[in-house]
DSSP file (Angstrom, degrees, kcal/mol; ACC not computed):
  #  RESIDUE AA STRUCTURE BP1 BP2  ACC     N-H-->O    O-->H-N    N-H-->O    O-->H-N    TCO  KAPPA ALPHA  PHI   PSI    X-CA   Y-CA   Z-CA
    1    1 A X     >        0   0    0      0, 0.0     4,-1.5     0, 0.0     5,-0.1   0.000 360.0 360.0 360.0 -11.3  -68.5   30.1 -177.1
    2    2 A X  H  >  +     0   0    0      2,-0.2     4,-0.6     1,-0.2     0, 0.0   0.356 360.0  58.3-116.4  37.8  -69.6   30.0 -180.3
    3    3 A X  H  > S+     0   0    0      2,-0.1     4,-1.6    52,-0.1     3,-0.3   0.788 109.0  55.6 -60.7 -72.4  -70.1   33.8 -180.5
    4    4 A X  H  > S+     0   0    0      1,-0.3     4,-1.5     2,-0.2    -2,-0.2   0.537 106.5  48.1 -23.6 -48.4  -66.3   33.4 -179.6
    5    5 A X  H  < S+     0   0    0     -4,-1.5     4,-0.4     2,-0.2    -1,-0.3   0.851 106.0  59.8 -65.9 -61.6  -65.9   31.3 -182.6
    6    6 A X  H >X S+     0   0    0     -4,-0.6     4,-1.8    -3,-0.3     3,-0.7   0.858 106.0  42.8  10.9 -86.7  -67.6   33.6 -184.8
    7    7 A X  H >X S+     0   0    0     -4,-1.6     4,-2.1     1,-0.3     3,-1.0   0.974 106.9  57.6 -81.0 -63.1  -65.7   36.2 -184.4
    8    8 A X  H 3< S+     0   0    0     -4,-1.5    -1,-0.3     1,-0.3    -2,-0.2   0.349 107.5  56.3 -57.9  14.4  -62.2   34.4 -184.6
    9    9 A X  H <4 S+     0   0    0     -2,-0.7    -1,-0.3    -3,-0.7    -2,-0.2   0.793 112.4  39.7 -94.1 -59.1  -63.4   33.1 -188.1
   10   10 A X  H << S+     0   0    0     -4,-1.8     2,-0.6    -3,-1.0    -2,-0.2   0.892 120.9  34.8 -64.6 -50.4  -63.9   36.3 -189.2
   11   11 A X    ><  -     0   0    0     -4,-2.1     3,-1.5     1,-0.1    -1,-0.2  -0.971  65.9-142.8-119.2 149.2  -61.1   38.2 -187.9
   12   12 A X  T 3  S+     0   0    0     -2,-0.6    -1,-0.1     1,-0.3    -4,-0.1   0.415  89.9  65.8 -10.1 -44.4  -57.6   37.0 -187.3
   13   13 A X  T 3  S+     0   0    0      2,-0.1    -1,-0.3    -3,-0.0     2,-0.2   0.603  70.9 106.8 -87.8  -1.9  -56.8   38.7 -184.3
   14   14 A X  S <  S-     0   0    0     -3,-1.5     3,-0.1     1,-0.2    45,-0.0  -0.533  71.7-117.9 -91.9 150.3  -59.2   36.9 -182.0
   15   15 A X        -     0   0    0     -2,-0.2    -1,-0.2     1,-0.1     3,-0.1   0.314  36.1 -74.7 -77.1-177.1  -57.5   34.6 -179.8
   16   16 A X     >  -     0   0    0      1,-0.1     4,-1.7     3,-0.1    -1,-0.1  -0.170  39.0-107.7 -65.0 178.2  -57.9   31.0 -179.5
   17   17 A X  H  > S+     0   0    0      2,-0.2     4,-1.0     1,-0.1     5,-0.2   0.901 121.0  55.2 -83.9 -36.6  -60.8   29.1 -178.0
   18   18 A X  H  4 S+     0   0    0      2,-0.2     4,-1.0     1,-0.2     5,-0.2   0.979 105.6  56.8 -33.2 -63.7  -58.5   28.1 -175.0
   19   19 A X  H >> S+     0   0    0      2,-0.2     4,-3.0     3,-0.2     3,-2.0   0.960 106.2  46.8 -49.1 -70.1  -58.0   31.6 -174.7
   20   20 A X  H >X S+     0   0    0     -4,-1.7     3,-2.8     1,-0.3     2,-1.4   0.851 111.1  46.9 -52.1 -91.8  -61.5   32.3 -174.3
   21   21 A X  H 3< S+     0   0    0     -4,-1.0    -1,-0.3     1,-0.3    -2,-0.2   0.390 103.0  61.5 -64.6  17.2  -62.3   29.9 -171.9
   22   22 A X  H <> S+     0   0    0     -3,-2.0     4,-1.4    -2,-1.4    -1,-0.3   0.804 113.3  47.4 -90.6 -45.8  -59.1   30.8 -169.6
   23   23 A X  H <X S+     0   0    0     -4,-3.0     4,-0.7    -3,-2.8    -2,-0.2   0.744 111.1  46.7 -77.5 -10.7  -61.3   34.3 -169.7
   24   24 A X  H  X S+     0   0    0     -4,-0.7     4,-0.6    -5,-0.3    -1,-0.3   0.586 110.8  51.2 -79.2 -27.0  -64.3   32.7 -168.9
   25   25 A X  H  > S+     0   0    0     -5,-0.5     4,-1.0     2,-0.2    -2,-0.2   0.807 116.5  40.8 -73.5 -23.6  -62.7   30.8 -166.2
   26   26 A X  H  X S+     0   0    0     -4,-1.4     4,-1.8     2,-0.2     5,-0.3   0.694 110.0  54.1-106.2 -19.2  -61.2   34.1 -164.7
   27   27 A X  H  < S+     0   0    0     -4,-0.7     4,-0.3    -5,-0.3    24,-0.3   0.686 112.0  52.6 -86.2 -27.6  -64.2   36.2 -165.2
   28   28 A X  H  X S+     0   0    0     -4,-0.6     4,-1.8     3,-0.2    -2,-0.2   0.982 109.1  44.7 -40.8 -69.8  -65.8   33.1 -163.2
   29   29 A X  H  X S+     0   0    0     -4,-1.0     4,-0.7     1,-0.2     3,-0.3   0.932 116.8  44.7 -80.6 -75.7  -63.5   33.1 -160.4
   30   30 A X  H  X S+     0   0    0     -4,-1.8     4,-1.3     2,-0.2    -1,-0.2   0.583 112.9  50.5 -79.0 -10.3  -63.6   37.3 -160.0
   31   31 A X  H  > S+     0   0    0     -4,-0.3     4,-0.6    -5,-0.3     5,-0.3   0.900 113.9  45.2 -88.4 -67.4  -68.0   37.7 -160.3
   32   32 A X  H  X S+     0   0    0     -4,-1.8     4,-1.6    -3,-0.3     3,-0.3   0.864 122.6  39.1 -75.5 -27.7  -68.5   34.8 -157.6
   33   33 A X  H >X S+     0   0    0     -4,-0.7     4,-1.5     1,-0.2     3,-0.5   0.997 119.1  47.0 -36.3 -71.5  -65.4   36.9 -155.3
   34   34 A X  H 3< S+     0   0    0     -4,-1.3    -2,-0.2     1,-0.2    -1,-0.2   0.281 112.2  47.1 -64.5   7.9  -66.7   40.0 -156.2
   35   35 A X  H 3<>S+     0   0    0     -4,-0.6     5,-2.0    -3,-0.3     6,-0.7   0.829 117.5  45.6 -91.1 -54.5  -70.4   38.9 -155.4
   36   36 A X  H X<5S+     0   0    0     -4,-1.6     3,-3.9    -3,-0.5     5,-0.3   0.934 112.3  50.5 -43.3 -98.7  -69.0   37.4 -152.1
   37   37 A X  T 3<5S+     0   0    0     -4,-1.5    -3,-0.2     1,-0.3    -1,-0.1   0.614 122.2  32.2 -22.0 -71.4  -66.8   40.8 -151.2
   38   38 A X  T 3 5S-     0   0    0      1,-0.1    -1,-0.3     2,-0.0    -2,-0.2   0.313  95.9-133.1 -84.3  21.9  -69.8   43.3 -151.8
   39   39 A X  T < 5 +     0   0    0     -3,-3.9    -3,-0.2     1,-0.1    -2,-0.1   0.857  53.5 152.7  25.7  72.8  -72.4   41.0 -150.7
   40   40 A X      < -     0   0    0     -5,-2.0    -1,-0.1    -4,-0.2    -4,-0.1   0.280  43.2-145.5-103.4  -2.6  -74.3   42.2 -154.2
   41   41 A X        -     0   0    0     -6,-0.7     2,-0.2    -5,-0.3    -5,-0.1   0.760  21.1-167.8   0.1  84.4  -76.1   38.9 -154.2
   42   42 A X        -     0   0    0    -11,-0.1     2,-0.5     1,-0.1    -1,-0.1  -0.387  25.7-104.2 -66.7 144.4  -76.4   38.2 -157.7
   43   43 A X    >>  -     0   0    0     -2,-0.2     4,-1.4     1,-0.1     3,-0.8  -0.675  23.1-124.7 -75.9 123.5  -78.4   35.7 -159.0
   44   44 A X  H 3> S+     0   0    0     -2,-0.5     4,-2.7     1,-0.3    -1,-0.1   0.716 111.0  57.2 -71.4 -15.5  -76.6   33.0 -160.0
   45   45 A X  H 3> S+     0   0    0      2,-0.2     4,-1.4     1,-0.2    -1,-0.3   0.917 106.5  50.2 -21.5 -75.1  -78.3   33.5 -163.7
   46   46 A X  H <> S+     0   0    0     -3,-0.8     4,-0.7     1,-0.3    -1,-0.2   0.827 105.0  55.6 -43.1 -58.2  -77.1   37.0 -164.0
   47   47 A X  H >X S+     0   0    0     -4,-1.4     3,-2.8     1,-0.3     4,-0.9   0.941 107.0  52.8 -77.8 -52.4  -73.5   36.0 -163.2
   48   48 A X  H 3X>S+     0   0    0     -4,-2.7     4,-2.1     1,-0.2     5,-0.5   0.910 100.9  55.9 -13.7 -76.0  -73.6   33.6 -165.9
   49   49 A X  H 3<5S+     0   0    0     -4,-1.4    -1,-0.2     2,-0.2    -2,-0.2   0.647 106.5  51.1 -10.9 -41.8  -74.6   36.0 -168.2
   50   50 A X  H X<5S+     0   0    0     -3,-2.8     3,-3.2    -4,-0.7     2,-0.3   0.907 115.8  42.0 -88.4 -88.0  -71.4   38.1 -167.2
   51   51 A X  H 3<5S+     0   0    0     -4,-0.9     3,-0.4     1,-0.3    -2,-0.2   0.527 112.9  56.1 -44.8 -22.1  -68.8   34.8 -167.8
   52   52 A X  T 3<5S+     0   0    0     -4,-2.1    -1,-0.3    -2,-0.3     3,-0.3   0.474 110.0  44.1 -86.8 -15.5  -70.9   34.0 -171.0
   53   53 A X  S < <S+     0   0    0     -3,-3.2     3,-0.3    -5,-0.5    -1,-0.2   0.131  85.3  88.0-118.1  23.4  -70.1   37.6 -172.4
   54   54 A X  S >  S+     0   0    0     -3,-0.4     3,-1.2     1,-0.3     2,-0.8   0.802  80.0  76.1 -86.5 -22.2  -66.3   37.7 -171.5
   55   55 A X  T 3  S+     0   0    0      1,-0.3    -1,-0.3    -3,-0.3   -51,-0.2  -0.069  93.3  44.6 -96.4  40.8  -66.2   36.1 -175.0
   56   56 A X  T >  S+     0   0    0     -2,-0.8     3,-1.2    -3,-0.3    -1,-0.3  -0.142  76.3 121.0-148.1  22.7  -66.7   39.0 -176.5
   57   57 A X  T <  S+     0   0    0     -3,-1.2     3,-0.3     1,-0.3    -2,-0.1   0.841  76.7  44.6 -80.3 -24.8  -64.3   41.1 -174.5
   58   58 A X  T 3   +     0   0    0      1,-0.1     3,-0.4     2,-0.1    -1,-0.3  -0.056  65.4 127.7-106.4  53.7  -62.0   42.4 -177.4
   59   59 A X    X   +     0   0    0     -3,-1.2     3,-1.8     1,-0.2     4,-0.4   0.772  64.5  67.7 -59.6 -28.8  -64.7   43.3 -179.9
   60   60 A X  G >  S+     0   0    0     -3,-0.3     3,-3.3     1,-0.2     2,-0.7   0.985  84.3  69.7 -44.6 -53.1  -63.0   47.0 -180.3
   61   61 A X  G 3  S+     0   0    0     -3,-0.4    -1,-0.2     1,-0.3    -2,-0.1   0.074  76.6  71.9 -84.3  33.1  -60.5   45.7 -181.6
   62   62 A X  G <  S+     0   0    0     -3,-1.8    -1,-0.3    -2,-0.7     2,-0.2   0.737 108.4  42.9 -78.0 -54.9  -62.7   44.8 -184.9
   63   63 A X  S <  S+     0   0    0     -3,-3.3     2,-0.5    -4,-0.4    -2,-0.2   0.092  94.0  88.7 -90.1  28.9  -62.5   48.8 -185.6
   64   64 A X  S    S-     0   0    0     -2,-0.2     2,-0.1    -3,-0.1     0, 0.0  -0.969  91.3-111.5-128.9 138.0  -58.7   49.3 -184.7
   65   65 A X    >>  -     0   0    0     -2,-0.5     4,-0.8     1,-0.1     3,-0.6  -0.525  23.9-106.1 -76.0 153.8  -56.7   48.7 -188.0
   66   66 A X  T 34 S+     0   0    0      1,-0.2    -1,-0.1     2,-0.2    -2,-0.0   0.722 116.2  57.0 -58.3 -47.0  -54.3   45.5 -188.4
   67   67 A X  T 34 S+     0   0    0      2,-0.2    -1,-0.2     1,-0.1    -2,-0.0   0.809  97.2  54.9  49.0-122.9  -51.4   47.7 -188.0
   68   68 A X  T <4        0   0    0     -3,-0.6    -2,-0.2     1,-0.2    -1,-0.1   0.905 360.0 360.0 -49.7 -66.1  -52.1   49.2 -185.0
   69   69 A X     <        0   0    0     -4,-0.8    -1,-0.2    -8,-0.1    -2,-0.2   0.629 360.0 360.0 -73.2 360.0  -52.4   45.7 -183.2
């Protein structure tokens, strides 16, 4: 989260921290499905890793002028 924080401090367009953890909560939900479904049997580490880096999921849109969004 406090990547997450970071980056909304610096730019404008990043969403709230609510916002972030509703994508850390849904990126939760779909890595332990999607673990299940394809029996990929991730470690539960790893799949942290993935929900701990959702907070960084619109970083493009650092290089897309204010504008545009």
């Amino acid at each position: 989260m406090r990547i997450g924080r970071v980056f909304q401090e610096q730019h404008h367009w990043v969403q709230s921290e609510a916002h972030l953890l509703r994508v850390q909560n849904l990126t939760k939900q779909l890595v332990i499905v999607h673990n299940r479904r394809c029996q990929l049997e991730l470690s539960k580490s790893y799949m942290n890793h993935i929900v701990h880096s959702s907070v960084v999921h619109d970083i493009r849109k650092a290089e897309i002028p204010e504008g545009i969004l």
